[in-house]
DOMI-489386 format. One record per atom (N, C-alpha, C, O): residue in three letters; x, y, z. Coordinates in steps of 0.2 Angstrom, whole numbers, padded with zeros to 4 digits, always signed. Layout:
ALAXYZ/...
% end
This chain:
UNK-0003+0006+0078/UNK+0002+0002+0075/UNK+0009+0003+0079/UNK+0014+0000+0077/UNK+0009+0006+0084/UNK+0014+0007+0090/UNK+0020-0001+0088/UNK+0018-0006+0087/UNK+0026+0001+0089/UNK+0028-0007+0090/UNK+0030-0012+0084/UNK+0033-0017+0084/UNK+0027-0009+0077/UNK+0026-0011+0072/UNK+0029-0009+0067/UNK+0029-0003+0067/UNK+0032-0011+0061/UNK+0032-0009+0056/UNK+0027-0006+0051/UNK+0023-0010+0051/UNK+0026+0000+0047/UNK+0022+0002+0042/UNK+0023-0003+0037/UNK+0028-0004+0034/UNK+0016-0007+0036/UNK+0016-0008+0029/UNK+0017-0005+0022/UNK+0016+0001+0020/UNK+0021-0011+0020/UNK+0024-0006+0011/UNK+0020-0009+0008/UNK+0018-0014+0010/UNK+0014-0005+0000/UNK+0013-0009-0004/UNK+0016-0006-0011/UNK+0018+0000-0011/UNK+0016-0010-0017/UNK+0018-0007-0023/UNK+0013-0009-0028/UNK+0008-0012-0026/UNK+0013-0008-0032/UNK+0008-0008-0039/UNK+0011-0008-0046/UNK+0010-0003-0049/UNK+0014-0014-0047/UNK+0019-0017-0051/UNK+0014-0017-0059/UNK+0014-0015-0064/UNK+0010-0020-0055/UNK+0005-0021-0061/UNK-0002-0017-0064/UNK-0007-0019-0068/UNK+0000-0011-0061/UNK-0004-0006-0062/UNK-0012-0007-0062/UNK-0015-0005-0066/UNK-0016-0010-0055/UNK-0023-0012-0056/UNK-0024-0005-0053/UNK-0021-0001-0050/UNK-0032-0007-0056/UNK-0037+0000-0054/UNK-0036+0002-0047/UNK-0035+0008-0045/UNK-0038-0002-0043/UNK-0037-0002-0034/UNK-0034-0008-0033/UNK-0034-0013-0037/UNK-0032-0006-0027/UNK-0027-0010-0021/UNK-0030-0011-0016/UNK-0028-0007-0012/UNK-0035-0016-0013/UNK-0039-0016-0007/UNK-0033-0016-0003/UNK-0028-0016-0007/UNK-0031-0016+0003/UNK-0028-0018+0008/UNK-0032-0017+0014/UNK-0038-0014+0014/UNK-0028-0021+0022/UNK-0031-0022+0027/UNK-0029-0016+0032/UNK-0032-0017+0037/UNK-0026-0012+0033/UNK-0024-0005+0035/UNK-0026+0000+0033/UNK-0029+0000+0028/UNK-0025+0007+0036/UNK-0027+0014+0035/UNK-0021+0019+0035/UNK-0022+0025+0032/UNK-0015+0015+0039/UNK-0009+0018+0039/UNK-0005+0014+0035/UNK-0005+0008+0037/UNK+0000+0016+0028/UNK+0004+0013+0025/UNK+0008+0017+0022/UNK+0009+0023+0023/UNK+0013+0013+0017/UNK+0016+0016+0012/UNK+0017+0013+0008/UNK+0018+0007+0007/UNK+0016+0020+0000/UNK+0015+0016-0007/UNK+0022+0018-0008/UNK+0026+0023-0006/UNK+0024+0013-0013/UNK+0033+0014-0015/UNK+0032+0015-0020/UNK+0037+0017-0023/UNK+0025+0014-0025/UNK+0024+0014-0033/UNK+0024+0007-0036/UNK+0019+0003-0037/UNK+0031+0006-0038/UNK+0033-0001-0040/UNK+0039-0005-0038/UNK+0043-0001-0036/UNK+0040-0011-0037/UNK+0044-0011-0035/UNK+0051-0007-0036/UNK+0050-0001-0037/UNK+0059-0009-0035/UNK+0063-0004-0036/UNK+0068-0009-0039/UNK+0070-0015-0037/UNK+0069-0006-0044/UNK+0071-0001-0044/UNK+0068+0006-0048/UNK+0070+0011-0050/UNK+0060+0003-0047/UNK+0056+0009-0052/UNK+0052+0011-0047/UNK+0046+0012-0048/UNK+0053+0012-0042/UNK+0050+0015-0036/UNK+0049+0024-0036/UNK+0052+0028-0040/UNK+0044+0024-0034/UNK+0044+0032-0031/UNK+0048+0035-0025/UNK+0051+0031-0022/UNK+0047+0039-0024/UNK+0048+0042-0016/UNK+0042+0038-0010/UNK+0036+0039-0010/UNK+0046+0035-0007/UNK+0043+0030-0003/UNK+0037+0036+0002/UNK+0039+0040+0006/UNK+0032+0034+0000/UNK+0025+0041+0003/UNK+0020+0037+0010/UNK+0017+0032+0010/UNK+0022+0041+0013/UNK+0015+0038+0020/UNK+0011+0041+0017/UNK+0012+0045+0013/UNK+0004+0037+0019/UNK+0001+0039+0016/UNK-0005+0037+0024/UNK-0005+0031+0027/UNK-0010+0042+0027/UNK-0015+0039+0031/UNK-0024+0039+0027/UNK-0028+0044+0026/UNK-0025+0034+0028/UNK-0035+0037+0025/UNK-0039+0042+0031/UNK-0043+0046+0030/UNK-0036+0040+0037/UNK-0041+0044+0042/UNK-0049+0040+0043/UNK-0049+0034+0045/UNK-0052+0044+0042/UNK-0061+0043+0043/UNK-0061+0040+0038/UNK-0065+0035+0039/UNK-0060+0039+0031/UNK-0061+0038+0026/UNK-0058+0032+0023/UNK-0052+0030+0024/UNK-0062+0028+0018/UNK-0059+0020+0016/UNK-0056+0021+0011/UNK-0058+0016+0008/UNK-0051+0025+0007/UNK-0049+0028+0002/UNK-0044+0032+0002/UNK-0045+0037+0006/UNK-0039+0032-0002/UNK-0033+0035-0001/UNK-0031+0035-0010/UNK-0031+0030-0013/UNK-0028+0042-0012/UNK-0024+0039-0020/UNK-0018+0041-0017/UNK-0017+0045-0013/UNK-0012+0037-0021/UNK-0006+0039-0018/UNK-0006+0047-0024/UNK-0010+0048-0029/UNK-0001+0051-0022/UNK-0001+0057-0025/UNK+0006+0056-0030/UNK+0007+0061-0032/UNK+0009+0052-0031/UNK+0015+0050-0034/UNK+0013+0044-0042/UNK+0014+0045-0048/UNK+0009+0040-0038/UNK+0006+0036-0046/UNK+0002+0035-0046/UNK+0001+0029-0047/UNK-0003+0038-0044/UNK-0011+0038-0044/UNK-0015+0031-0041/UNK-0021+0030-0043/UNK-0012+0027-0038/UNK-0015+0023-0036/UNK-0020+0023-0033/UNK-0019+0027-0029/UNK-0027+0020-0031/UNK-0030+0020-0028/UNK-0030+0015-0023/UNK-0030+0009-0024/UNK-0030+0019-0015/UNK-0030+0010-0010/UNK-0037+0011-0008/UNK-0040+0017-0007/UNK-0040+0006-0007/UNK-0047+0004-0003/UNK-0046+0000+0004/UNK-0043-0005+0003/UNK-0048+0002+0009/UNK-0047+0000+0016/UNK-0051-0006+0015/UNK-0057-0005+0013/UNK-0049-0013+0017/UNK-0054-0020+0017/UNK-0053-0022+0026/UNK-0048-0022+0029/UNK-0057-0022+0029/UNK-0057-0023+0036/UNK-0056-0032+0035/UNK-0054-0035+0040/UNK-0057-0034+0031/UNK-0056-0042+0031/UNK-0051-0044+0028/UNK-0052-0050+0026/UNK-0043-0038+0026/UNK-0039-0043+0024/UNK-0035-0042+0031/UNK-0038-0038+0035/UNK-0030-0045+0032/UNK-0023-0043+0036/UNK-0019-0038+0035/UNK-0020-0034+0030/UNK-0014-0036+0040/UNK-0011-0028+0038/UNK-0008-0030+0031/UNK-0010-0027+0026/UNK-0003-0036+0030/UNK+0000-0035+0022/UNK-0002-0037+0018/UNK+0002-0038+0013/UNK-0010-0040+0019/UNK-0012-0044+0012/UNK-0014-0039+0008/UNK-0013-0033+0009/UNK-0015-0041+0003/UNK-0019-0035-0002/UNK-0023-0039-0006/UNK-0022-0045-0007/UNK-0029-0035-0010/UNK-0034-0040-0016/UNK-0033-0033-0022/UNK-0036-0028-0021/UNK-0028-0035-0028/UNK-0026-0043-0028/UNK-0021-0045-0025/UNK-0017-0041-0023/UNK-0020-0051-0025/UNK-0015-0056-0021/UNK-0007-0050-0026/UNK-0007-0049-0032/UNK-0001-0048-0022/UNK+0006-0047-0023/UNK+0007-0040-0025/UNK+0011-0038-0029/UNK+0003-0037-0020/UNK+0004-0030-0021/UNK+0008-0026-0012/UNK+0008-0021-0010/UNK+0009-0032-0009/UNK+0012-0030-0002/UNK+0020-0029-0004/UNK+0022-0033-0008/UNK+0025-0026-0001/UNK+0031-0025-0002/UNK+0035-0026+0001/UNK+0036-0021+0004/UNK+0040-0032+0003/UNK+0044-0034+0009/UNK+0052-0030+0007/UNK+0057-0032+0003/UNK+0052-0025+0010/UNK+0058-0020+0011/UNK+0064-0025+0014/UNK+0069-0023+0013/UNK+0064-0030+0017/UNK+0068-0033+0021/UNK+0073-0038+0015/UNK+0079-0039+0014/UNK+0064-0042+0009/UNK+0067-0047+0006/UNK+0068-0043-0002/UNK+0070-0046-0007/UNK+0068-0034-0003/UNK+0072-0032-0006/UNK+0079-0032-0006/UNK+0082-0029-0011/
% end
């Protein structure tokens, strides 16, 4: 991802899992101003990651984009904060 920004996601709505389309990101929690300590987070070998701050679970989908997510509104634009 050289050259690129880290995807943000957050989990506003508390679902069970977060697919996303990366392995390297960052969970913020929720949006902000109820955010956590913004956490990188990488899976490695593995399609599974829980953030350690609000227990989300993210699942690696090779068939979304880096900032889609299922479900649809859990990507986080730091920019359009």
């Amino acid at each position: 991802m050289a050259g690129h920004g880290i995807p943000h996601f957050q989990n506003d709505d508390g679902h069970a899992v977060v697919e996303i389309g990366v392995k390297e990101f960052m969970c913020v929690g929720a949006t902000p101003p109820f955010d956590h300590p913004h956490e990188f987070l990488d899976m490695g070998d593995d399609n599974e990651k829980v953030c350690p701050y609000c227990s989300t679970l993210y699942r690696y989908n090779p068939a979304l984009g880096a900032t889609e997510t299922q479900p649809a509104g859990c990507s986080y634009d730091r920019q359009a904060a």
